[in-house]
N, C-alpha and C positions, 0 to 999 in steps of 0.2 A: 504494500500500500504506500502510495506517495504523499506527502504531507508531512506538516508538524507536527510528528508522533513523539508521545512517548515512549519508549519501547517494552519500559517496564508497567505501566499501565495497563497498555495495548494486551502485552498479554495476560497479566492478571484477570482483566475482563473477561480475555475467550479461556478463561480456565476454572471459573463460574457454572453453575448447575446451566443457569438460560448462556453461559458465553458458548458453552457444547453443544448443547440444541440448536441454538443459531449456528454455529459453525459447520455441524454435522446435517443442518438441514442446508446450507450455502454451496457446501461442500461435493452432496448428491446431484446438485442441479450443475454445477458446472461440469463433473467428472461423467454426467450421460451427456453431454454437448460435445465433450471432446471426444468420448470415442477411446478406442484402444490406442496408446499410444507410446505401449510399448516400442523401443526399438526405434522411435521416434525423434528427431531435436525440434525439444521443447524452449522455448523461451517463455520466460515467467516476467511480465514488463509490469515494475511498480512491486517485487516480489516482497519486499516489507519484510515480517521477521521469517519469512522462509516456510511459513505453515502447509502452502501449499503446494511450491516448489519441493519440499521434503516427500510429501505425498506423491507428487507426477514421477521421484527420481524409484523412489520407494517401490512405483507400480513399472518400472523398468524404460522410462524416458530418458535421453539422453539430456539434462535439462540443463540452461545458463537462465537464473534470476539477476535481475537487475533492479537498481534503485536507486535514489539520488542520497538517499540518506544516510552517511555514515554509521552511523549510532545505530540504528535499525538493522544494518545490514549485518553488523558485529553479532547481534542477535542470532539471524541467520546463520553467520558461520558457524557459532555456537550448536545450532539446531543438528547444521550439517555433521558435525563431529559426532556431535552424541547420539544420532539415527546411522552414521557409517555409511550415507548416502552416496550414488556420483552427483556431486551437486557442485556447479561452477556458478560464483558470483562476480559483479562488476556492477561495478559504482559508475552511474552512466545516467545521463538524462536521457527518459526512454522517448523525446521528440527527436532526439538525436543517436542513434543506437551506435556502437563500435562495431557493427554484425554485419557482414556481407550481406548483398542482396541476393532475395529469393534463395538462405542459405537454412532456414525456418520450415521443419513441416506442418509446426503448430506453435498457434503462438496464444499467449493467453494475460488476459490483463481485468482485475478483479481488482474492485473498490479503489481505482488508481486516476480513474479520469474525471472523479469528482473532483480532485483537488488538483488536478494539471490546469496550465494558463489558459493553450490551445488546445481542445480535444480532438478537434477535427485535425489539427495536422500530427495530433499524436497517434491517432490511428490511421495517416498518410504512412507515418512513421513504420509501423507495424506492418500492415500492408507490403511497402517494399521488401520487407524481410523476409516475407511469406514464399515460398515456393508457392508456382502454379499448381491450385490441386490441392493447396495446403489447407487446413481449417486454423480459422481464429474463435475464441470465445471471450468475448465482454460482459464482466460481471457488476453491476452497479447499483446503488442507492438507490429505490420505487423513490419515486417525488409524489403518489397517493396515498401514503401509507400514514398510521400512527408514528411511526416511527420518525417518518421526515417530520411530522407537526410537530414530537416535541422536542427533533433538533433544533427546528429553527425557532420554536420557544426561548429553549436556552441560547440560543445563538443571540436574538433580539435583547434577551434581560443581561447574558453574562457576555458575550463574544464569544472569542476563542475560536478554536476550529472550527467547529461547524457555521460559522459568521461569514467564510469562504467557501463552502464546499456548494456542490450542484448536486442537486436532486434531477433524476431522468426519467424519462418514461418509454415503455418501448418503441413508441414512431421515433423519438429524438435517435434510440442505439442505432434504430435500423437504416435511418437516417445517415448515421456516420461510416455505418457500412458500405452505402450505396455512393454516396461521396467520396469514398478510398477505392473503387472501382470493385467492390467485392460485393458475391452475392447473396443473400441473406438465405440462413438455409433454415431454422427452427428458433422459436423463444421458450424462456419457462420464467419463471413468478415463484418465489418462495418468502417464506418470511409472514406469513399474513398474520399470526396473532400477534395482540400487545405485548407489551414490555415486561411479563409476566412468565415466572417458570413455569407454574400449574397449568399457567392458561395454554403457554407453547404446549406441555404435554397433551393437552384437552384437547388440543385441535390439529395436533402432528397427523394423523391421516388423513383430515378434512385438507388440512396445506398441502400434503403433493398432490391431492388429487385439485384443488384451485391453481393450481404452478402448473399444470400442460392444460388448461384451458382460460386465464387470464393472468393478467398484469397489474390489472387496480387493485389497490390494498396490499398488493406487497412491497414490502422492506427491502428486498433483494430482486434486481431482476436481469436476466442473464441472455444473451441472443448471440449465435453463433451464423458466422458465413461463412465463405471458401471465396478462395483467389479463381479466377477462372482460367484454365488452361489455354492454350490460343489453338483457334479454332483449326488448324491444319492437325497439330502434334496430336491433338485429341482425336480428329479422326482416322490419324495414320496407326495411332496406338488402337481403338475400337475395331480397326480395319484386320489388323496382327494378332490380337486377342491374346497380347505377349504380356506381363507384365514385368519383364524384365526392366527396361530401362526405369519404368519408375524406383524399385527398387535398389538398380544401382544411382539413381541421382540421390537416394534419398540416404544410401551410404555415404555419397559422396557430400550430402550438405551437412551429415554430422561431422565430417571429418573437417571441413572449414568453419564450421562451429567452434567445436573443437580448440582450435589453430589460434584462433581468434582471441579466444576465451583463455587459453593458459598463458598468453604474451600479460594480458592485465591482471590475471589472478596472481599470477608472482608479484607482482607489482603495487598491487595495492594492497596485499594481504601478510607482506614483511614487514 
């Protein structure tokens, strides 16, 4: 996550009876958008203390998280160590990424672009990275939710972070999909009870089943697209019924991932 965090707050919160429920119901909705991705280079943009980048390396992704926040990302490393991950980090503004183009077969950026400046050219940003073919998943703040009402409650009486942050809804995500030249392929909605443990329990199956048929009222909301492949190579590959080159490009964009990723990880992490 991108922002004025605190790190040791941040996680105390998700380590709460409602921080688990919220996380583990957040968690479900992004991990069916992305898909298996094993075997896969993952980029985790706005990766914050590593919670979920820990999860994608955990489930056999080839992952590099990135953040701009020092502090935060110390966190992460820490994660890293103690889960025995492959987990590559870099301290990098994710509108400006260190990452070859189209060198990403999945890229993924959860509760990062409420507090980025430009969202649209942060997901230009992403975009390039992606491999043709690739899928992306954005995960964000419902702007119809309880949730948003009594951030921006406290935002109004105390400031503080939430004073800056953006609340979304899903025509704005799909919106910045469509603007990055990528195609919008599924949304989901989670989060819908208040700010309540009991209540989260009381309504945990009524929520996934409201998250694949809306977006109003939830707290979280999550919309996945793909890069689209260009239309000759797609037909020459449908034509061949090979899948071969896909998976050797996709070998080959871990490996300048990879490449990439250990020139700065020595470097910032001495």
């Amino acid at each position: 996550m991108a922002g004025a965090l605190d790190p040791g707050a941040y996680g105390a919160w998700f380590d709460t009876a409602l921080g688990q429920r919220v996380w583990a119901d957040e968690l479900a909705v992004v991990l069916d958008l992305l898909g298996d991705i094993k075997g896969r280079a993952v980029i985790d943009a706005g990766c914050g203390e590593g919670r979920l980048a820990a999860v994608l390396a955990g489930g056999g992704g080839c992952v590099v998280g990135v953040d701009l926040d020092a502090d935060i990302l110390r966190v992460a490393q820490s994660r890293r160590v103690a889960g025995d991950v492959r987990l590559h980090l870099i301290r990098a503004d994710i509108e400006r990424l260190p990452v070859a183009t189209e060198s990403a077969d999945v890229v993924v950026a959860v509760t990062t672009l409420c507090f980025v400046a430009d969202p649209a050219g942060a997901v230009r940003e992403l975009a390039r990275v992606l491999r043709p073919g690739g899928r992306i998943v954005l995960g964000e703040l419902g702007r119809w939710s309880l949730w948003a009402a009594e951030r921006r409650i406290r935002a109004l009486l105390q400031g503080g972070l939430w004073a800056s942050a953006r609340f979304w809804t899903k025509r704005a995500l799909v919106g910045l999909l469509h603007d990055a030249g990528l195609s919008p392929a599924a949304t989901r909605g989670a989060v819908f009870y208040p700010r309540s443990e009991w209540l989260a329990r009381l309504f945990e199956p009524l929520d996934r089943t409201l998250g694949t048929h809306t977006t109003i009222g939830a707290a979280f909301i999550a919309v996945a697209g793909e890069k689209p492949r260009s239309v000759v190579a797609k037909l020459v590959a449908d034509r061949a019924g090979n899948p071969g080159p896909r998976r050797t490009r996709m070998k080959k964009t871990q490996q300048e991932t990879e490449a990439a990723v250990e020139l700065r990880t020595t470097k910032d992490w001495r």
